[in-house]
Structures are given as structure tokens and as C-alpha cells.
C-alpha positions in Angstrom: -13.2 32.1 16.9 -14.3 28.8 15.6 -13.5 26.9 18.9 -15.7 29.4 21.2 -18.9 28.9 19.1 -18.9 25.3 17.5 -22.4 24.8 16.9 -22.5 28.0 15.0 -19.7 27.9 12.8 -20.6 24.0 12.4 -23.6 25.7 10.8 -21.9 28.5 8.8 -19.8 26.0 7.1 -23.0 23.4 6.5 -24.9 26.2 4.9 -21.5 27.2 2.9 -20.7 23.6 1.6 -24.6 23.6 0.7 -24.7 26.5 -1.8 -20.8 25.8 -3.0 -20.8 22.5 -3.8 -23.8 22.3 -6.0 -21.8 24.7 -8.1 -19.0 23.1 -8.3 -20.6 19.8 -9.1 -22.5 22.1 -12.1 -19.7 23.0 -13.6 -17.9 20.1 -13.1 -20.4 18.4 -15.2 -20.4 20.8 -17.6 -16.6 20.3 -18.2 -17.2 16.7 -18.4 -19.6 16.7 -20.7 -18.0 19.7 -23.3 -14.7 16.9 -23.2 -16.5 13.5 -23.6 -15.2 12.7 -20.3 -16.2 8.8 -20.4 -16.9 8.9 -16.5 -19.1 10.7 -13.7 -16.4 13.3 -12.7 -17.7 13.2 -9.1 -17.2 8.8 -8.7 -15.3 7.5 -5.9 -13.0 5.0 -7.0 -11.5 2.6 -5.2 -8.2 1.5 -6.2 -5.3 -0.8 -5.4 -2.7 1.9 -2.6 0.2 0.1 -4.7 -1.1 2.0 -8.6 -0.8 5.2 -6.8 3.3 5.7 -6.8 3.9 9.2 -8.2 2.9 12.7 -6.4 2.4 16.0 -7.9 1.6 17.5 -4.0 0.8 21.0 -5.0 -1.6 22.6 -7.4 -0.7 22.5 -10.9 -0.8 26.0 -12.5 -4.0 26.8 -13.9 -5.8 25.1 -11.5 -6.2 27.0 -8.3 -7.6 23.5 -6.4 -8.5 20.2 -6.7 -11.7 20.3 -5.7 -12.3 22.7 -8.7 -10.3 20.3 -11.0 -13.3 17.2 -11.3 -13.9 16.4 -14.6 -11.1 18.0 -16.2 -8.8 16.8 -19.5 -5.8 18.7 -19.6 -2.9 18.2 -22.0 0.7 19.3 -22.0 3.5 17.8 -19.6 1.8 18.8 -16.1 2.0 14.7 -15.9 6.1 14.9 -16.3 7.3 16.9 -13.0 6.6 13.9 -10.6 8.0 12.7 -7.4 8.5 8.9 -5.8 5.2 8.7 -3.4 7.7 7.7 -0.8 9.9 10.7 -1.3 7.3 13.2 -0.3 8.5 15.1 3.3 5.0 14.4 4.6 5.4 10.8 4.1 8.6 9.9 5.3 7.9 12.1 8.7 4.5 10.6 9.1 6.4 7.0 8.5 9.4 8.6 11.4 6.4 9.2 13.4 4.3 5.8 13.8 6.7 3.5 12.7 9.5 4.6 14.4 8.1 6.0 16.6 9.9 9.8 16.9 7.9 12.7 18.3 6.5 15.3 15.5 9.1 18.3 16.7 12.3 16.2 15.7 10.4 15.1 11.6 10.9 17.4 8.6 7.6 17.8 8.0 7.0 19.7 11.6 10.2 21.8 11.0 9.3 23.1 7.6 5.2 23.8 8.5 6.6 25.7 11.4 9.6 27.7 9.4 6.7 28.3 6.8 4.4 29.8 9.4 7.1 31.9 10.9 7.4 33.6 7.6 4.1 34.7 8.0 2.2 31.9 6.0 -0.7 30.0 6.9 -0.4 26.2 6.8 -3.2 23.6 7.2 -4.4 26.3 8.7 -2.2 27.3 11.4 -0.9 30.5 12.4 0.9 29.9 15.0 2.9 26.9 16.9 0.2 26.8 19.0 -2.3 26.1 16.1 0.6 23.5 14.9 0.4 21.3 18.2 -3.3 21.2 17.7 -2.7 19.9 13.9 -0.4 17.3 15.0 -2.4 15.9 17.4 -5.3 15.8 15.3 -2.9 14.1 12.7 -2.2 11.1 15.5 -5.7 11.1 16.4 -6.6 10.4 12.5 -4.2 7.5 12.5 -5.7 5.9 15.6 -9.0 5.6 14.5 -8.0 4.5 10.4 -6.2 1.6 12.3 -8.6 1.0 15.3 -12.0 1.3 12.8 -10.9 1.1 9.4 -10.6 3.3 6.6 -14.1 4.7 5.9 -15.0 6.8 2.5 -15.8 10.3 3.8 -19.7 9.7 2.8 -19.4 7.1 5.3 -18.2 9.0 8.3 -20.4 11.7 7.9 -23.6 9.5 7.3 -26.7 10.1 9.6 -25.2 13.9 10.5 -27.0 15.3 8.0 -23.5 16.4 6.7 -22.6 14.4 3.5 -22.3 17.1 1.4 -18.1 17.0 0.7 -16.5 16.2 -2.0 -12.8 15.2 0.1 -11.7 11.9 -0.8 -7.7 11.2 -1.4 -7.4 13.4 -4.9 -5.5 11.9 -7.5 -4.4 12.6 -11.3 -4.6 10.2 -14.1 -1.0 10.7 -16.3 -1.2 10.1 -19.8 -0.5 6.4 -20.1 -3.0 5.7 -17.2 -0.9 6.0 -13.9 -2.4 7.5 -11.0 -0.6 10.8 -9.4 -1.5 11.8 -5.9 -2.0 15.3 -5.6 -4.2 15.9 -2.5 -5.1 14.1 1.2 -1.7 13.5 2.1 -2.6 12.6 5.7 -4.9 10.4 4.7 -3.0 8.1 2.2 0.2 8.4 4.4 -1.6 7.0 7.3 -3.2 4.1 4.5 0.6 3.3 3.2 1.6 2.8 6.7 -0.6 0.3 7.8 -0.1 -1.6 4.4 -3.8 -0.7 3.7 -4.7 -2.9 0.0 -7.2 -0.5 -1.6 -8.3 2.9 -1.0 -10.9 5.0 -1.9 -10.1 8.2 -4.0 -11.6 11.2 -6.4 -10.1 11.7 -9.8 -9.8 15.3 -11.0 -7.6 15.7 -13.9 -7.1 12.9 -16.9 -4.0 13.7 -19.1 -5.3 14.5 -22.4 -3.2 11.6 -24.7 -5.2 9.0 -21.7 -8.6 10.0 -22.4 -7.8 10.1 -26.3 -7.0 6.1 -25.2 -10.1 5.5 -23.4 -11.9 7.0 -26.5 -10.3 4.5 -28.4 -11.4 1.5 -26.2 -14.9 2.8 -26.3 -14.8 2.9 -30.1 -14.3 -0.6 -30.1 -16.6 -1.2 -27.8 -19.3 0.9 -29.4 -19.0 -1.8 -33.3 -18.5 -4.5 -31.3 -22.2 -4.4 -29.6 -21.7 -1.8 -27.2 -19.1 -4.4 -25.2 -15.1 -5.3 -25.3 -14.2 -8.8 -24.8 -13.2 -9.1 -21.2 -13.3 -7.1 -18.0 -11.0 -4.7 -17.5 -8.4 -4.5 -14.5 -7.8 -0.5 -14.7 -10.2 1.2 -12.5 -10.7 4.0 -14.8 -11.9 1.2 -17.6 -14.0 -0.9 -14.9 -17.0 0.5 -16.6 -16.6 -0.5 -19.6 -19.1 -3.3 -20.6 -17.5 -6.6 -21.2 -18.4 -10.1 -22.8 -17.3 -12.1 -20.3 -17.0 -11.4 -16.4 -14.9 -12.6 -14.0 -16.4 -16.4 -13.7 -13.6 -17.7 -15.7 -10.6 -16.6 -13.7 -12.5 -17.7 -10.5 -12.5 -21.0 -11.5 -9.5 -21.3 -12.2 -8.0 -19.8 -9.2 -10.0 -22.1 -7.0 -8.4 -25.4 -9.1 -4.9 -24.3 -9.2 -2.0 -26.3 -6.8 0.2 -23.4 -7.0 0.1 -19.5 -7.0 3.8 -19.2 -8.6 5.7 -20.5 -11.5 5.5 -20.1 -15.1 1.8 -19.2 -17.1 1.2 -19.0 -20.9 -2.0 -17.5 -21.7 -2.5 -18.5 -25.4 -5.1 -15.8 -27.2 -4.7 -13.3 -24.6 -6.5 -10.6 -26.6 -6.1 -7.4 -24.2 -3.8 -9.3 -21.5 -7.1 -9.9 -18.7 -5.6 -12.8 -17.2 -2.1 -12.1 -17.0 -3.2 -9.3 -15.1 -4.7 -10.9 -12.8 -2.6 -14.1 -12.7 1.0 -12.1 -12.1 -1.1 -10.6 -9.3 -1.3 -13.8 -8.1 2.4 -14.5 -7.9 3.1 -16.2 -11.6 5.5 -15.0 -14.3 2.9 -14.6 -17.2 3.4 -14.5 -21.2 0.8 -13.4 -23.1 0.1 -14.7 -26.4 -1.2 -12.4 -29.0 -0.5 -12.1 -32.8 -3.6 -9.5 -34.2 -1.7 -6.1 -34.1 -5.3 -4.7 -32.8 -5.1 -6.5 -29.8 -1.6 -5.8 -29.4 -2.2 -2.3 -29.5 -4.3 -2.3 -26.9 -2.4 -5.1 -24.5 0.9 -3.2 -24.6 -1.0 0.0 -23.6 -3.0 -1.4 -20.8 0.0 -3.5 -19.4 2.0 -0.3 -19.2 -1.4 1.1 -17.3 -1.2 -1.3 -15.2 2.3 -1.4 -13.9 2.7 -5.3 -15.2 5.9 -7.5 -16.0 4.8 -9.9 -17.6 6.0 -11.0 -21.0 4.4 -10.4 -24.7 5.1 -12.9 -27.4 3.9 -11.2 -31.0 3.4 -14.4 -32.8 1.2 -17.1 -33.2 1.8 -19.9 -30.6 2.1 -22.4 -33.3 5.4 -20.7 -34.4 6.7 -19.7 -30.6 9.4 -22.8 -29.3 11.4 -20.8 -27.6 10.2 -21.9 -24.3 8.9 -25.7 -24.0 8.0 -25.8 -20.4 5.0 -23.8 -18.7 3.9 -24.3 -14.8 0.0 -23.2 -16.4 -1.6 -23.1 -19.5 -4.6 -21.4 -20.4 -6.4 -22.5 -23.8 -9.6 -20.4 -23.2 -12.3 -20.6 -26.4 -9.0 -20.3 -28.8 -8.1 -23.8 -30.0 -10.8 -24.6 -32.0 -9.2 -21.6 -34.2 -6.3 -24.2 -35.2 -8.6 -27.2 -36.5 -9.2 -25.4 -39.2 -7.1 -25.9 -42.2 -5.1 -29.5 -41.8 -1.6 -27.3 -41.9 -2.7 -25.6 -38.5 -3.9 -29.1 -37.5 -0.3 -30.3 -37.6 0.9 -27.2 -36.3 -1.0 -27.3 -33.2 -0.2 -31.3 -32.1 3.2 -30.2 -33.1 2.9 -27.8 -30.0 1.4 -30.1 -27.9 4.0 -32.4 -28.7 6.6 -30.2 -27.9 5.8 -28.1 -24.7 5.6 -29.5 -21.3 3.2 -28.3 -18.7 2.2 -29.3 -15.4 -1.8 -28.4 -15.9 -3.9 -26.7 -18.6 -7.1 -24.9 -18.1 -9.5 -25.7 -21.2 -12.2 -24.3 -22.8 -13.5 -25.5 -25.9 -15.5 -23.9 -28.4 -18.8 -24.3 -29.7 -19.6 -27.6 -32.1 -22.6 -26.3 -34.1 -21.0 -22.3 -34.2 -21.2 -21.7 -38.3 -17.5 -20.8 -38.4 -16.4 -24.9 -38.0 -18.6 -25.7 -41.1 -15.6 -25.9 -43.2 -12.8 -26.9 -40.8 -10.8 -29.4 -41.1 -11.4 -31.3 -38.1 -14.4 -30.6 -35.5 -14.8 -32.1 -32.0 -17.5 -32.0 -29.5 -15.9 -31.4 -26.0 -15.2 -34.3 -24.5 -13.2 -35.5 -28.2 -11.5 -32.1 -27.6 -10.2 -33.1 -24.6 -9.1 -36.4 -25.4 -7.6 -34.9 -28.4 -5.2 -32.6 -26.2 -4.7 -36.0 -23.7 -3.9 -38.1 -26.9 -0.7 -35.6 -28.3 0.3 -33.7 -24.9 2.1 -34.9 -21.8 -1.3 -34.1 -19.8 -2.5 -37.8 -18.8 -6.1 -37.0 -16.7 -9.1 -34.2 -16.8 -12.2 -33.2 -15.2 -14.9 -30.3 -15.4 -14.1 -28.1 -13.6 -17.2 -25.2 -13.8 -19.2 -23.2 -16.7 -18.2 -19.7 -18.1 -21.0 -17.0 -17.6 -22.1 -18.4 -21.6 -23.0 -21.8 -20.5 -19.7 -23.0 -22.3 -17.6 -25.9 -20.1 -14.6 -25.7 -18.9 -11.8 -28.4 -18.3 -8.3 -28.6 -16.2 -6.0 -30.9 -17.4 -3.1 -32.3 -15.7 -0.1 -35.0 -15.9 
């Protein structure tokens, strides 16, 4: 019916989404606010295609759709009964299809819509095998134009029709330690896998319970520390989050490293920021960190975040287990060590001891009130030459200033 009077259905549907949507995005809000939901339910994210690697592809019970799931905190194991992304039938035939290149009829995916609709079901909307043809070809068509154009949010593709008035992004879940679970727009993200697409844009309906109890926890922090954590944060959920410092740091340093693999020791590493980013990069990361806060919240966020790299629980001064590093990041923590003569020693014992092939510095502050009483002081520069004086490093140079005006150095043998 719908094919003999486009214009007119077009319009049935554009009046539909017009009163139905509004509603949704009503009550969405209103379950967002009644659970402290930290986020506009409705946000498109966009997010790294490799976080997304578990699939709940159906609708979870007690929940009749996704699109009526925005804003929603649900507890319980719903998060447990996952699949491999990869293992999904719709996946692996789409994958058969345009990598391999085998016709629709001969995938799983084709054989099991079309036993489904034999039963008498209706399935993406098909009746019949005639409706099933159309689907396919639509589904190639969708593929051809992701790879000839690009994948577009669907705000963007339905721009200047007067028609942006969906709510259909890729759906996904967020588990409760911060995993992301597809659970609708299978086409879509299929197609985005197969051409090795980096980042994707997606809609986030349900947040496990024991992960938004997490978030509250960050935004605790955040809220006696002056509204702000310390650094950025990599999660997209978190992104939010106000931070102390940006991302000005890591930039620099990026743009002065010889190397994008080997060993890195991030010494203070608070909440694990730049190992995050740095074993994106390519290096095998340890984080530093002896305050149990901070490790709280670093073992919680790496698990988030599907990272590798490695935690050492103590201070540096104590660590020898390891005496060569590829990388080493001092950022704003050594001046913490000048200040009783024991952690004086302690600290040119270390750089006695470990060898490193370049160090990223940043000192601290000369006049800050908490150096009143140290042991030793330096201004920059005598930082530096400090460091050059009791480590293998034998040159340095300034290299850029943090968002805070404060300089920073990379040293190097």
C-alpha cells in the first residue's frame, strides 16, 4: 500500500513520528531525571566501533523496544546473557556477503528471515520472499553509500527534508562495569565493522544499575573537588565530566616522541589518563599509583576501557623491579619527593637506578605554599638540571605549556 502512494504515507508517518516522539522524549526525561541519570538520555555519542564487542540483539524483557528504553537504569543480570559481536548470524552473513562476496540466498541470515516468514512471522518487515528481495537489496544499497559517502548520523541524512524528527541511531547498552552492548541497528554497525570504520555514532538506552552507581561516585568527587576531576576522561559516557586539565598535555607529547611502541611508566598516574591514551598509541604502559582513592577509580576505568596496561600499587620510590623504561612521564609529581631529605635520597636513588631513553617533565610551582617547608626547592630550569645531574638523561628542551601556564620539558640521553 505504502509503494502505490508515497507521498501520502511519507506524510502519515511525518505526522506519526511528530506526535510520538515528543512523548517518548517526555517520558524519557522523566525517567532520567527520577534516576539521577548523569546524561541527556536522548545524546548521540560517538564512540570508538572497537568498545562495542558484546550484543544483546533482541529486546530484553521488560522492555518492549529500544527506542522506549532512553534514559533507563536497570539492575539485575540482563548485562550477563551476552554474545561475541562477531558471532551474531547477521554479522557473519553480512561479512559472507561483501567480503566474500556470496550472494544473500546462500548466508544464514537470508535462510532463517525467510524460514521465520514462512512460519507466518513478519521480519524487518517482510511477509513474503518477495518483500525479502526488496530488504536485501536495500541492505546492499545501504552498504554502497556508507562506503561511497561516509557514515552520516541520521540527523544528518535527513537534514533540510524537514524530517529530523527520529530518534534511530546504532542502539547500545552500557553493562555494569562500563562496556557497551549492541542491541539494535544491526545493518548499520555490520556494514561500519566491515569497512573497518574507527568511530561510530550511537544512542544509549539502558545503563546497568551497579555503572551508574559508579558514575555517581565520580561525580561525588568531582562535586568537593570544585565541581572538576583531575583529568579528562577517555570513556565516552564520562566525557562530560569537567576536568582540570585538557588534553594539551598529551598532545605535546605525542608530537615530541621518536617512537609510538616500547615500554612507558607514567609515575602519579591518578585515574590512568595517559596510559589510556598512550597504549592506544602502541606502548606497553605501567601506571604508577599508591593513594587507594585513586586506585579505586583507575582499576575501574581501565576495566571500562578494555586496557592492558599494568598497575604498580606502590610508590615509585620503592618499585625496582623493572630498571629500564622506553618513556617516562613525571607530570607535576616530583616536586612531591623534595620534600623530606629521606624522599630526597629516595628519588636520586631512582634516578640512579632506572634507565630510560626520554622523560617528559613537568615541574611544579616554586612559590605554591606547599614547598615552604621542603627540604629542597628548585625553580625549573634547577629541576631539570637536577634530573640531568643523577639520571642517564644527558640533554633537554621546552617543549610547550600545559593549559595552566606551567612548562613542560623532554629529556633525553
Amino acid at each position: 500500500m505504502s509503494e502505490k502512494f508515497p507521498r501520502f504515507w511519507l506524510k502519515v508517518r511525518q505526522l506519526k513520528w511528530r506526535i510520538i516522539l515528543p512523548i517518548r522524549r517526555i517520558k524519557a526525561l522523566i525517567r532520567a531525571k527520577k534516576s539521577d541519570l548523569h546524561a541527556d538520555p536522548h545524546k548521540v555519542y560517538w564512540i570508538p566501533t572497537d568498545m562495542i564487542k558484546k550484543s544483546i540483539y533482541r529486546q530484553l524483557e521488560g522492555v518492549p523496544n529500544t527506542a522506549l528504553a532512553y534514559g533507563t537504569i536497570k539492575g539485575g543480570n540482563w548485562d550477563l546473557d551476552t554474545l561475541p559481536i562477531e558471532k551474531e548470524t547477521i554479522f557473519i552473513s553480512a561479512k559472507n556477503r561483501f567480503v566474500d562476496g556470496v550472494k544473500w540466498q546462500k548466508t544464514k541470515h537470508y535462510t532463517d528471515t525467510l524460514d521465520r516468514i514462512f512460519y507466518g512471522e513478519m521480519v524487518f518487515g517482510c511477509k513474503n520472499k518477495e518483500d525479502l528481495e526488496i530488504y536485501f537489496k536495500k541492505f546492499d544499497q545501504l552498504y554502497e553509500t556508507i562506503k561511497k559517502h561516509g557514515y552520516k548520523t541520521q540527523r544528518e541524512l535527513l537534514e533540510g527534508d524537514g524530517k529530523n524528527y527520529v530518534d534511530d541511531e546504532i542502539s547500545v547498552h552500557i553493562d555494569r562495569v562500563g562496556h557497551y552492548i549492541f542491541s539494535n541497528g544491526a545493518h548499520r554497525l555490520s556494514i561500519a565493522l566491515i569497512l573497518g570504520l574507527k568511530i561510530i555514532p550511537v544512542m544509549v538506552c539502558i545503563r546497568h544499575a551497579e555503572w551508574q552507581s559508579f558514575v555517581n561516585e565520580i561525580l561525588a568527587y568531582a562535586k568537593i573537588n570544585d565541581g572538576h576531576v583531575y583529568q579528562p576522561f577517555i570513556h565516552p559516557d564520562l566525557k562530560d565530566i569537567p576536568s582540570a586539565h585538557g588534553g594539551k598535555r598529551f598532545e605535546i607529547i605525542k608530537k615530541h616522541l621518536s617512537h609510538n611502541k616500547g615500554t612507558l611508566l607514567d609515575i602519579g598516574s591518578h585515574w590512568g589518563y595517559f596510559c589510556h591514551l598512550f597504549e592506544d598509541l602502541g606502548f606497553d604502559c605501567y601506571a604508577v599509583e599508591s593513594a587507594h582513592e585513586h586506585l579505586y577509580f583507575l582499576k575501574k576505568l581501565k576495566i571500562a576501557g578494555y586496557k592492558n596496561f599494568k598497575i604498580i600499587e606502590q610508590s615509585i620510590l620503592d618499585f625496582d623491579e623493572i630498571n629500564f623504561f622506553n618513556v617516562v612521564l613525571a607530570l607535576n609529581i616530583f616536586h612531591h619527593f623534595l620534600k623530606t631529605e629521606e624522599m630526597y635520597h629516595k628519588l636520586i636513588s631512582f634516578l640512579n637506578r632506572t634507565n630510560m631513553n626520554m622523560m617528559f617533565f613537568e615541574p611544579h610551582i616554586f612559590e605554591e605554599t606547599q614547598m615552604e617547608n621542603a627540604y629542597r626547592n628548585y625553580k625549573p630550569d634547577e629541576f631539570v638540571q637536577f634530573i640531568l645531574a643523577n639520571s642517564c638523561l644527558k640533554h633537554s628542551e621546552i617543549i610547550g605549556k600545559a593549559e595552566d601556564g606551567r612548562v613542560m620539558y623532554k629529556l633525553w640521553q
